[in-house]
C-alpha positions in Angstrom: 0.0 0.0 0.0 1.2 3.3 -1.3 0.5 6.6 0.5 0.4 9.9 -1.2 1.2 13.1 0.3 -2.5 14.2 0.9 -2.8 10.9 3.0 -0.2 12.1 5.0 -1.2 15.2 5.8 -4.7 14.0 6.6 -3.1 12.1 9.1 -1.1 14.3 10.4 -3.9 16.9 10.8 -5.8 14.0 12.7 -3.0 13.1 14.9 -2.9 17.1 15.6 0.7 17.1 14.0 2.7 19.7 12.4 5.3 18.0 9.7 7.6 20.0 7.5 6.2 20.1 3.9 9.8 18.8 3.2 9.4 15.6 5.5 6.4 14.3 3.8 7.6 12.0 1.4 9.9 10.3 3.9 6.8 9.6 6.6 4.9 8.8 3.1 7.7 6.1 2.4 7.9 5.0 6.0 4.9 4.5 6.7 3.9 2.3 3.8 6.6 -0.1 4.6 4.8 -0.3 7.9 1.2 -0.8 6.0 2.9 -3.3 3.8 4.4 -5.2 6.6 1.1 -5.4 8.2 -0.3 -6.9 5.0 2.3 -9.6 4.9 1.7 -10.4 8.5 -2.1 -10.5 7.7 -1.6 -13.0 5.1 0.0 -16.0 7.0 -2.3 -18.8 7.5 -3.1 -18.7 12.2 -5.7 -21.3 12.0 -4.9 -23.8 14.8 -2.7 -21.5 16.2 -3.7 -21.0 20.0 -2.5 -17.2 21.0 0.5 -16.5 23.1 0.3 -14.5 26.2 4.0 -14.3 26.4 7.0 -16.1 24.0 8.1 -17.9 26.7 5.8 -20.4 27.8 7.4 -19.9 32.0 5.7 -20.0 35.6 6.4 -16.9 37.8 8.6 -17.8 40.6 6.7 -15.8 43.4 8.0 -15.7 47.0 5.8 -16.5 49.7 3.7 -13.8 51.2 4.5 -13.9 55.1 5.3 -10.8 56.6 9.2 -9.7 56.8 9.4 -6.5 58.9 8.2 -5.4 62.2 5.6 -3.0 62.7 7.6 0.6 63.4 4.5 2.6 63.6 5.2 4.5 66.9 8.9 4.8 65.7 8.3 6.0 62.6 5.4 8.7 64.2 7.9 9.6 66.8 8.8 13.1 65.4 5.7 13.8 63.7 3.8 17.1 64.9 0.9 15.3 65.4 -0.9 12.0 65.4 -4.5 9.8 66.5 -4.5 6.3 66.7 -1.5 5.7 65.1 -2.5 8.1 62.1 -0.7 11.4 60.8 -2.6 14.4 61.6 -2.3 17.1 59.0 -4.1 20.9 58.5 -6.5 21.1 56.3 -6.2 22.0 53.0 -9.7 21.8 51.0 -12.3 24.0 52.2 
């Protein structure tokens, strides 16, 4: 598939775009070869193909979910202006 300057500039103005006039012919070149690819692709024969998630058909090694630290609320509250049950208290800023 071949695109002509007016193509490009249509979508250019779509994509709210400003190209130089002389860039045109190279996104005109550029992007056929992307259309073209996209035809080739198109054409290969998927039937019986089951759709890949990933390339790599691999299970997630996932660690076990236990808790590893120590609850540092007071500590970390320690120097803060103020706080209420073990939450920050902070001015108000939406009226």
């Amino acid at each position: 598939m071949s695109l002509e300057k007016q193509d490009v500039e249509k979508i250019a103005h779509l994509a709210r775009l400003a190209i130089d006039e002389s860039a045109i012919p190279g996104y005109a070149e550029d992007l056929s070869g992307i259309l073209d690819l996209v035809d080739q692709m198109s054409a290969v024969d998927t039937d019986g193909i089951e759709p890949l998630a990933h390339p790599h058909d691999a299970n997630q090694r996932l660690r076990e979910d236990v808790v590893t630290e120590e609850n540092q609320r007071e500590l970390l509250q320690s120097n803060a202006p103020q706080t209420d049950a073990g939450l920050f208290l902070v001015p108000k800023v939406i009226e």
